[in-house]
C-alpha positions in Angstrom: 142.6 191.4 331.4 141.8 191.0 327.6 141.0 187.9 325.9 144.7 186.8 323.9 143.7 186.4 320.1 145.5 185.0 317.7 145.5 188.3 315.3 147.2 191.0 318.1 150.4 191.6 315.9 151.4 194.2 318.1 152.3 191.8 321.2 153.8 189.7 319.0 156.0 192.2 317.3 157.3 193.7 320.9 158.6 190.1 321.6 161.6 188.8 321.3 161.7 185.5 318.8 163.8 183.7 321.7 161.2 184.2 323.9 158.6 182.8 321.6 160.9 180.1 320.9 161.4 179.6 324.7 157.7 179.5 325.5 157.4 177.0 322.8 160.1 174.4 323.8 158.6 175.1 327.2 155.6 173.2 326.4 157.1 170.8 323.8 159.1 169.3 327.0 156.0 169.1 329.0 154.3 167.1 325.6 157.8 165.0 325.5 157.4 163.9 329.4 160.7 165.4 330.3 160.6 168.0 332.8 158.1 166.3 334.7 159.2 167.3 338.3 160.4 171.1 337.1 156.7 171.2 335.5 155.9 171.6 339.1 157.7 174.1 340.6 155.8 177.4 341.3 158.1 178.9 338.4 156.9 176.9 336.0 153.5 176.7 337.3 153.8 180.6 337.1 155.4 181.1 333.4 152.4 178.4 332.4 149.5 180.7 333.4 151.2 184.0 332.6 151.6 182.6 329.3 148.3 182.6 328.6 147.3 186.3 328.7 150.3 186.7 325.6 149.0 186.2 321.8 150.2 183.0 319.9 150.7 180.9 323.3 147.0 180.6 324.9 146.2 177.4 322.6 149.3 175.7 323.2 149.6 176.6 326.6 146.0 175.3 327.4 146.6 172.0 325.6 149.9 171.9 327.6 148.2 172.2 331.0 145.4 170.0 329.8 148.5 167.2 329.9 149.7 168.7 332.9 146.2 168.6 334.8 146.4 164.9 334.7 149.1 164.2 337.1 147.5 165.1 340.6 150.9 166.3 341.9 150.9 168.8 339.7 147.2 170.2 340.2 148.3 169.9 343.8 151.0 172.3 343.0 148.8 174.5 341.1 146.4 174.4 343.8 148.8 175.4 346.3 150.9 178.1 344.1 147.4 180.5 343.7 148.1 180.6 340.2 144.3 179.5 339.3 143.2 181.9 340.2 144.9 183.8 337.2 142.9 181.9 334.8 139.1 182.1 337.2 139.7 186.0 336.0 140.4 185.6 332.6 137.6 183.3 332.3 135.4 185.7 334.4 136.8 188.5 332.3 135.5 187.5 329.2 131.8 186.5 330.3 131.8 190.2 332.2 132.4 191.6 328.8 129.6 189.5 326.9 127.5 190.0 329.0 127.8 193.6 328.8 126.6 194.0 326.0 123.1 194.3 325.2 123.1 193.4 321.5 122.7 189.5 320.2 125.9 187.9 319.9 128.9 189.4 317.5 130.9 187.9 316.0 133.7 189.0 318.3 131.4 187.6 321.0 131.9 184.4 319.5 135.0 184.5 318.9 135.7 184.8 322.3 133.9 182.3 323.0 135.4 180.0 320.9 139.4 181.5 321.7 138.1 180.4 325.4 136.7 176.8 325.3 140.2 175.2 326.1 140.5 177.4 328.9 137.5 176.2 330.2 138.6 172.5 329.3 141.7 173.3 331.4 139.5 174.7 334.3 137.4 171.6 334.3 140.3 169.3 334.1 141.9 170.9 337.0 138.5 170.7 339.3 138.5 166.9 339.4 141.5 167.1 340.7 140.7 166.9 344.9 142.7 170.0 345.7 142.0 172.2 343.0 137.7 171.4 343.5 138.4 172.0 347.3 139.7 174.9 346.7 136.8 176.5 344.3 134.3 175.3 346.7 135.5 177.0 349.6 136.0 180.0 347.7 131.9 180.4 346.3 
């Protein structure tokens, strides 16, 4: 799993604009408050989190489920769906790959660091949630 960056023309190119535009009004009904209860069916859930590995969607998609994280039914749903999961290894991921290297800190290093503090917001969001914390603890 690579880290999405803003700058990978190449994903974006091989995507269809009606997708783009789908994932955007996706998370623009979330914002709005009106797909509340479709927001948490495991499809959803499902498109959210697979969204984020794609170039151009990870900000919007974290800032989407940072809305999303507030409602416990739908950390509930997340919890039971799996989907976490998902974003543990992205996170993971990314520190396996700093870590790796022996130099100081690049500036890609950094950059990574930087692309991935809402994901991290959106991790801690979801662990207050009851479900999601049980979950991660029994898991360690």
């Amino acid at each position: 799993t690579t880290v999405p960056r803003s700058d990978d023309q190449q994903t974006n190119e091989r995507l269809d604009p009606k997708f783009s535009m789908a994932a955007e009004a996706l998370c623009l009904l979330v914002k709005l408050e009106v797909i509340n209860d479709v927001a948490e069916e495991e499809l959803c859930i499902a498109t959210l989190f697979a969204l984020l590995h794609l170039p151009g969607h990870f900000d919007v998609v974290c800032e989407t489920l940072l809305i999303l994280g507030q409602k416990n039914s739908f950390t509930d749903a997340v919890a039971r769906s799996g989907v976490l999961w998902d974003l543990l290894s992205l996170l993971e991921e990314s520190d396996r790959t700093s870590i790796s290297s022996l130099s100081d800190d690049t500036d890609d290093q950094l950059e990574t660091r930087k692309r991935l503090h809402p994901a991290w917001s959106v991790l801690e969001a979801f662990s207050s949630s009851p479900s999601v914390a049980k979950q991660l603890v029994t898991s360690s």
